[in-house]
N, C-alpha and C positions, 0 to 999 in steps of 0.2 A: 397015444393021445385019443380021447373023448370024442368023439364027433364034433360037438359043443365047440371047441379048442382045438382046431386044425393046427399042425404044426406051424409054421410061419417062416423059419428059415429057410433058403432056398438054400443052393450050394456056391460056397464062399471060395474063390479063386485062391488058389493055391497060395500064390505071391503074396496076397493080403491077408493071408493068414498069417503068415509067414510073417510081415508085416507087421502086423500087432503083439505077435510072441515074444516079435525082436523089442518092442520099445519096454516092457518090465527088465530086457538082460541089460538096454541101455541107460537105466537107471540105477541100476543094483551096481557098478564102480565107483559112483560119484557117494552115495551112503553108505559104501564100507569107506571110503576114503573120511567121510567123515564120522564113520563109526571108530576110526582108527585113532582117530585125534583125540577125541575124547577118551578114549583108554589111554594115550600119551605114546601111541607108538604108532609113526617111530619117533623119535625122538626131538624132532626138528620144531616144533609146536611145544615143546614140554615145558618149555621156558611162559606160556601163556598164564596170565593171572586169569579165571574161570570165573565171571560174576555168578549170583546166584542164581540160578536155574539155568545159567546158558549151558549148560552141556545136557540138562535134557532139553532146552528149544532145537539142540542141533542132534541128538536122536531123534525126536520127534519130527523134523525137518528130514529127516532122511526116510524115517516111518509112512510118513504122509506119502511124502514121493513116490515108492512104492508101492501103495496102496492107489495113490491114481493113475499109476504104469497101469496096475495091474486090471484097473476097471476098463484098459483097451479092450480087452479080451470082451468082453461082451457084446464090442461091435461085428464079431463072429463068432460068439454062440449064440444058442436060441437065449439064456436069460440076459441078452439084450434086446430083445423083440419081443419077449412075452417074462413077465415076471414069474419067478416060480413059484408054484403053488404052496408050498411052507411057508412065505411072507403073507402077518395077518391083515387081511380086509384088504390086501390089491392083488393076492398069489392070483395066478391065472390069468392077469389083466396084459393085453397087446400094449407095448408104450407107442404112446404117438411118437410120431418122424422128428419132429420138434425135441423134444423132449430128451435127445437122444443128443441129436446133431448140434443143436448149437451149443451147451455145456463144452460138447468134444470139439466145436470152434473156435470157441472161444479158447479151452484147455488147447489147439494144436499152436493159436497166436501166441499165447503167452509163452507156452514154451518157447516157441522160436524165439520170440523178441527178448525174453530171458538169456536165451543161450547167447545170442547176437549180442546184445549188450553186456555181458560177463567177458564174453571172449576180448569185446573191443573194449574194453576196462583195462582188461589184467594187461593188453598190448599198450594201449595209450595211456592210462592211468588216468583217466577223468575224474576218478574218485579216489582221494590216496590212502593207502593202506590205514584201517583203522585199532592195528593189535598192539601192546607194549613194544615191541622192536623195531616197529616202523616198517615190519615189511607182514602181509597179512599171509602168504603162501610162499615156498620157497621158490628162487627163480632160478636156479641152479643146480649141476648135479644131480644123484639120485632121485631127491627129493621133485626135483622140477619133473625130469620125469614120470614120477609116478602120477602125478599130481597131472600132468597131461595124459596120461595112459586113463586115467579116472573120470576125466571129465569130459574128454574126447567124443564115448559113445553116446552123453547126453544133447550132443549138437542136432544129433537124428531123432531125436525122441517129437521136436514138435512137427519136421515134413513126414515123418512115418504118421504120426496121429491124422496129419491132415488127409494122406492117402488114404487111407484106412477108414476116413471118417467119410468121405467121399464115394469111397465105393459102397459104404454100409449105406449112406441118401440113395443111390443110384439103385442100388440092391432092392430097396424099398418102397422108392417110390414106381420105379419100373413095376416091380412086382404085383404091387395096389392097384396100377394102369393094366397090365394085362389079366391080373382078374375081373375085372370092371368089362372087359374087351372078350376075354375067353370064355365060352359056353361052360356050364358044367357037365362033367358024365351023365349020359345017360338022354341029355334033355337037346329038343332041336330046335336049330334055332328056326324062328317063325319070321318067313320072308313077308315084306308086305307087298300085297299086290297093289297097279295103278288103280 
């Protein structure tokens, strides 16, 4: 880096790296699962009448997902703290704390509240199945199983985002605070006399 453009990340704790890596793998069973349906296997969904475009609303619904797992990552690399320099007219630019954090609070509430109300759906059935058969997922057998094996690991995807989003605030604002507070090389600091 430039003089200009100090790097800016500091070093991101192991766990929270960790952390954030985990919530893309905790979304990628829940969009094969529905990457699955849509190709009609296995076979348990085949029976589905497909309106027009809903099988790609639900690729694309699985695409997305993904694609905002994956933007965790940024709350521990540098191109979430400073944009990179190949994007035109902001490359180089620091994001503000803002800017970062609340997207990713709002994104860790939703998930949660998403996951918590699917789970307590599919238990109590507040909303009843909406597919030709009268049942929207299988509740048994294989099928039930896979179907919890797939959607299991996205119950962590919104308290990982929240940790992760919290330690990226902490990380940053700290950070801004002890540059503000720490001298730079080279310069002394000037006591003032009574």
């Amino acid at each position: 880096m430039s003089p200009n453009h100090p790097q800016t990340v500091v070093d991101v704790p192991r766990g929270i790296k960790w952390a954030a890596y985990a919530i893309p793998l905790c979304a990628l069973p829940s969009g094969l699962w529905r990457i699955a349906l849509v190709v009609g296997w296995p076979d348990w969904y085949a029976g589905h009448d497909w309106l027009p475009g809903e099988r790609l609303y639900v690729l694309s619904l699985s695409l997305v997902a993904e694609c905002l797992a994956l933007l965790t990552l940024g709350l521990v690399q540098p191109w979430g703290e400073r944009l990179p320099t190949w994007i035109p007219f902001a490359g180089g630019r620091v994001l503000p704390v803002r800017a970062v954090v609340v997207p990713a609070g709002i994104g860790a509430f939703l998930a949660t509240s998403l996951a918590a109300y699917a789970t307590l759906n599919y238990v109590f059935r507040f909303v009843p199945p909406l597919n030709d058969t009268g049942e929207a997922f299988p509740t048994s057998g294989p099928g039930a199983w896979a179907l919890w094996a797939c959607y299991i690991p996205i119950l962590a995807w919104g308290p990982l985002l929240a940790v992760v989003t919290r330690a990226y605030y902490l990380r940053r604002t700290q950070g801004e605070a002890l540059a503000e507070v720490t001298p730079c090389p080279g310069v002394t600091p000037q006591i003032a006399s009574p």
